[in-house]
C-alpha positions in Angstrom: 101.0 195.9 63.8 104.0 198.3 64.5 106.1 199.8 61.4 109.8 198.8 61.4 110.3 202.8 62.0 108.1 202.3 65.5 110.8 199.7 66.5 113.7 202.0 66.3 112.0 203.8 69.4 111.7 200.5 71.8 114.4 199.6 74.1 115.7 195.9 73.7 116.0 193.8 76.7 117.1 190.3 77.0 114.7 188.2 79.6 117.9 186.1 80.2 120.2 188.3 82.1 117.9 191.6 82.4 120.4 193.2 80.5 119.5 196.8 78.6 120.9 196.0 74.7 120.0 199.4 73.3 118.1 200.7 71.2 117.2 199.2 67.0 119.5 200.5 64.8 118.8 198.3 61.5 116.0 195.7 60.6 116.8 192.5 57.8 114.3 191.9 55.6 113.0 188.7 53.6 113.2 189.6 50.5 111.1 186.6 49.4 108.3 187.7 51.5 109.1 191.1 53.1 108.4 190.0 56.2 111.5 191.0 59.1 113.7 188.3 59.4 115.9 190.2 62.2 116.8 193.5 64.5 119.9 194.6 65.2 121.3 196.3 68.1 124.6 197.9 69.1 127.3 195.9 70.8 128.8 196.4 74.1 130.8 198.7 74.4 134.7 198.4 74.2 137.2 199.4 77.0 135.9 201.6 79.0 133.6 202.9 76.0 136.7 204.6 74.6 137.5 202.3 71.7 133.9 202.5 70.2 131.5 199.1 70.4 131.5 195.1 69.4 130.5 194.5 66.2 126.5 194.7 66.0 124.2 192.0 67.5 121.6 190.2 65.2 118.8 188.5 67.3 116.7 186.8 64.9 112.7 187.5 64.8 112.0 183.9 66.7 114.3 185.2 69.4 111.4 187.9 70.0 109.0 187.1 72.8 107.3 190.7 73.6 106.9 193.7 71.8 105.4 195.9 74.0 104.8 200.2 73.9 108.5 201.0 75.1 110.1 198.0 75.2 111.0 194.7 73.1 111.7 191.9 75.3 114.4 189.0 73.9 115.8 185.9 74.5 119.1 185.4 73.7 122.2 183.5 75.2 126.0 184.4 74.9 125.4 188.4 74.3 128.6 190.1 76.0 
């Protein structure tokens, strides 16, 4: 089982579109049970990357189909 800090490392892709979402900068965590209840990865960028990003993306932890050595593969519609 990888530690939350071995995530951080893995590029996100979404299955969907192919699209490269970045790396994980933050994790949520169940309280309740500790268990990770989401990742979180940067959002596009703004205008021409000059105006800093989106707000951050929250995929939920169902919305995970593959966590593999370098990469975490996702499903997720509507991600600009």
């Amino acid at each position: 089982m990888p530690r939350a800090s071995d995530l951080e490392a893995r590029e996100v892709v979404n299955m969907l579109d192919g699209r490269r979402l970045g790396n994980i900068v933050d994790v949520e965590f169940s309280l309740e049970d500790g268990r990770i209840t989401a990742i979180v990865v940067p959002g596009s960028p703004k205008v021409l990357g000059l105006f800093g990003r989106a707000d951050e993306v929250v995929i939920p932890w169902d919305k995970i189909k593959k966590i593999g050595t370098d990469v975490i593969l996702v499903e997720v519609a509507g991600i600009r």
